[in-house]
C-alpha positions as CSV (number, residue, x, y, z in Angstrom):
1,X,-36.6,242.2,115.1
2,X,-34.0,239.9,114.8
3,X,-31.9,239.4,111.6
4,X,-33.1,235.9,109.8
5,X,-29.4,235.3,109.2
6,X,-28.5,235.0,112.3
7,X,-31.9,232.6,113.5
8,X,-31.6,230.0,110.3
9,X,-28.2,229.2,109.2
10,X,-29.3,228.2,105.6
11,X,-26.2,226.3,103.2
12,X,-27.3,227.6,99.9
13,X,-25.7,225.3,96.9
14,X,-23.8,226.8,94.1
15,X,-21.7,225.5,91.1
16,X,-18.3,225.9,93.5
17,X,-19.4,224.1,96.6
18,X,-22.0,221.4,95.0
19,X,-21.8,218.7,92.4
20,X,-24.4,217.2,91.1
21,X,-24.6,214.0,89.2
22,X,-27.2,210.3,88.2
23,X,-26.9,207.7,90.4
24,X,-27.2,204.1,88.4
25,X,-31.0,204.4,88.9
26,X,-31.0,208.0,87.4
27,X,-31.8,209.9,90.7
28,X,-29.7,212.9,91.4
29,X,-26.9,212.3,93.6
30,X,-24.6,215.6,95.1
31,X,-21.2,215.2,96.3
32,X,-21.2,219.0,98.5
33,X,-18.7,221.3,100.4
34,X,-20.6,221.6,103.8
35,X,-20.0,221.1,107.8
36,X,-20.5,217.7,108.8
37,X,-23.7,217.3,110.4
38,X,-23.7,216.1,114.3
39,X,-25.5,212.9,115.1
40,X,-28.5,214.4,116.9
41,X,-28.9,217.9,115.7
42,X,-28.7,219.1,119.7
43,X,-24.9,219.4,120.2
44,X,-24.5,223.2,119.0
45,X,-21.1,223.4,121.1
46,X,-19.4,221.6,117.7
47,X,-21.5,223.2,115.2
48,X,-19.6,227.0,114.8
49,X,-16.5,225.1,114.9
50,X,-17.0,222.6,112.2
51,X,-15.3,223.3,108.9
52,X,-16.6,222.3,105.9
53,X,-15.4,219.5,104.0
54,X,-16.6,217.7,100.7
55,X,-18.9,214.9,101.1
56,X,-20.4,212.5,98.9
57,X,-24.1,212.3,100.1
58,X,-25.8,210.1,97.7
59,X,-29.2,210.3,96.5
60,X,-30.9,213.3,97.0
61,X,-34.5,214.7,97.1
62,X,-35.7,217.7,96.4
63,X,-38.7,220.2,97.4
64,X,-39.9,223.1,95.9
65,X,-40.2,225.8,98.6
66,X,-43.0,227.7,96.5
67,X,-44.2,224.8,94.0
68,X,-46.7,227.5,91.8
69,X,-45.4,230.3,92.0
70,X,-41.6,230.2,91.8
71,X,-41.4,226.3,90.7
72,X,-37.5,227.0,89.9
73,X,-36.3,229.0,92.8
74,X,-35.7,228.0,96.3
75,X,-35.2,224.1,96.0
76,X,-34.4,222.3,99.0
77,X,-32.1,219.6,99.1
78,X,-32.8,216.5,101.5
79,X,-31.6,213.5,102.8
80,X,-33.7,210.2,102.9
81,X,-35.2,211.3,106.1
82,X,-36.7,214.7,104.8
83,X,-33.6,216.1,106.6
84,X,-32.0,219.5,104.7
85,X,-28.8,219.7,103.3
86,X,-29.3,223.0,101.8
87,X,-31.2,225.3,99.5
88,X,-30.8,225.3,95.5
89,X,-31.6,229.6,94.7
90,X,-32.4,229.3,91.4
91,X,-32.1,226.2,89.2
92,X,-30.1,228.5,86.1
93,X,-27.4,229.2,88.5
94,X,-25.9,225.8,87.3
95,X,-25.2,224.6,84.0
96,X,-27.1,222.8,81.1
97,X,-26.7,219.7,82.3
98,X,-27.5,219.8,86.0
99,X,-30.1,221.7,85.0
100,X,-31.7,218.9,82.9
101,X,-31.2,216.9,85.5
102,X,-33.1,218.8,88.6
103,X,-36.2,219.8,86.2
104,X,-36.3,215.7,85.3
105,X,-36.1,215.2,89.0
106,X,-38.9,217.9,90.1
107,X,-41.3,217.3,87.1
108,X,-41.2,213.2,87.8
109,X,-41.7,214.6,91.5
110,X,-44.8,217.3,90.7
111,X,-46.3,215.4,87.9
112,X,-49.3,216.7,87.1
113,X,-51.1,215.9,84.0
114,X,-53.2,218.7,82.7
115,X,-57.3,218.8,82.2
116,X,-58.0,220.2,78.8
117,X,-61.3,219.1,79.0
118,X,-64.0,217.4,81.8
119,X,-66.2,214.9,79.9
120,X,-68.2,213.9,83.0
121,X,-68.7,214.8,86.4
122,X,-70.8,213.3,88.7
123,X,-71.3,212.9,92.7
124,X,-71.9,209.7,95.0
125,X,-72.3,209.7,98.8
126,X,-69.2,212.7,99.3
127,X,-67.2,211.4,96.4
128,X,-66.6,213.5,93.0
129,X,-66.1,210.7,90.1
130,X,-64.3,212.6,87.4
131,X,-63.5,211.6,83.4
132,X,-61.3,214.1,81.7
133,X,-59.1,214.7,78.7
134,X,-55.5,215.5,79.6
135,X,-52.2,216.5,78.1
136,X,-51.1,213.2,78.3
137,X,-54.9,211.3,77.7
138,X,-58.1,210.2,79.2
139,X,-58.2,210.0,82.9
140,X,-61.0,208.6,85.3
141,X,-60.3,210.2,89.0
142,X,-61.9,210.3,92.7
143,X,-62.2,213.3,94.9
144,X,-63.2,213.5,98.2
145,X,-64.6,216.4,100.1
146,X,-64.0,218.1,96.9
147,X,-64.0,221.7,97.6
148,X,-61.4,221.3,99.7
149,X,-59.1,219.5,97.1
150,X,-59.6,222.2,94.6
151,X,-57.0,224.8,95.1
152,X,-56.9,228.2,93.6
153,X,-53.1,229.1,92.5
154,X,-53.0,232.1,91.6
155,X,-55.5,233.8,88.6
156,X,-57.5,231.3,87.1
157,X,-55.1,228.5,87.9
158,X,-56.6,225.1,89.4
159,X,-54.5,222.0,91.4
160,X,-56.7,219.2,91.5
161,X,-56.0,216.0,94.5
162,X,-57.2,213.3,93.9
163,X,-57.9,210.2,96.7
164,X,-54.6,208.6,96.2
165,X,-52.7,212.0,96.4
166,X,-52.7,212.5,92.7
167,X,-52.8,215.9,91.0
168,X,-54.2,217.3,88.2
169,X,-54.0,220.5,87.3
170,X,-56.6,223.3,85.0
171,X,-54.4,226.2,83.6
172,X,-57.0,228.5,82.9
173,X,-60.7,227.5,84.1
174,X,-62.1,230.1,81.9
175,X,-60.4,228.9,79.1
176,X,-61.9,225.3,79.5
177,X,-64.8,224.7,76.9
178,X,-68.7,225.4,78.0
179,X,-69.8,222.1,79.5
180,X,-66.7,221.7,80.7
181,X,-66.8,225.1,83.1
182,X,-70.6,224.1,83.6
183,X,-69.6,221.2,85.7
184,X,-66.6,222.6,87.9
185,X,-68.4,225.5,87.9
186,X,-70.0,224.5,91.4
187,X,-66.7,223.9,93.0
188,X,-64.9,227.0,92.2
């Protein structure tokens, strides 16, 4: 079997070859130390060759690689076009303030309020028509084909999708209170 290394050539970002910083909107911009990237991705004649060089790159997105169960490790950086830069290792190699501003970045991208309590639950023609108490309030949600927008993560651990894409998520389904297991109780 052949060496990953030498199959996916992976630019991971560290304190010495990326620097991260706001743009006016507060997005996280990174000027980086990397190869300049040919037009079409094809031409792999110039690739070996190219030396790096630092960039300015502008906004910059970012993608958890495992979202649940290392939500600070393994952060891929994009381009506007879902193209990667490069990979982030682990959020604490960097300091305080790049730090702050990477969480703000992936918690406004993963937002998801959590249930602390399901008032009612009820079913129309495929649709689940939730009302629920959350960390951050009441919330009335849609499912559809709910069984299959109910995702285990790991223990007792629940992510939730809504119809518009939305997610909510249960920390503990056996810590929720006794109605409120009752009626997810069918789903799990």
């Amino acid at each position: 079997m052949e060496d990953i290394g030498k199959i996916v050539d992976i630019t991971y970002f560290t304190p010495e070859n990326a620097q991260f910083s706001r743009t006016e909107g507060g997005f996280p911009s990174l000027r980086a130390f990397i190869p300049k990237r040919s037009e079409d991705d094809l031409s792999e004649a110039d690739t070996l060759a190219r030396e790096p060089e630092w960039q300015d790159l502008g906004r910059v997105f970012l993608h958890r690689a495992f979202p649940y169960d290392m939500p600070e490790k393994y952060i891929s950086v994009l381009d506007k076009d879902g193209k990667e830069y490069g990979m982030i290792r682990s959020i604490d190699d960097f300091g305080e303030d790049v730090r702050e501003l990477l969480r703000a970045e992936l918690s406004r991208k993963y937002y998801a309020p959590v249930i602390t309590k399901i008032n009612s639950l009820t079913q129309k023609f495929g649709y689940t028509y939730w009302e629920a108490d959350t960390d951050v309030g009441k919330v009335s949600f849609a499912m559809h084909d709910t069984f299959r927008n109910i995702a285990k993560v790991g223990g007792n651990r629940l992510i939730l999708t809504d119809v518009d894409g939305n997610r909510f998520e249960i920390k503990d389904y056996l810590a929720l209170d006794r109605k409120s297991f009752r009626r997810i109780e069918l789903y799990l």
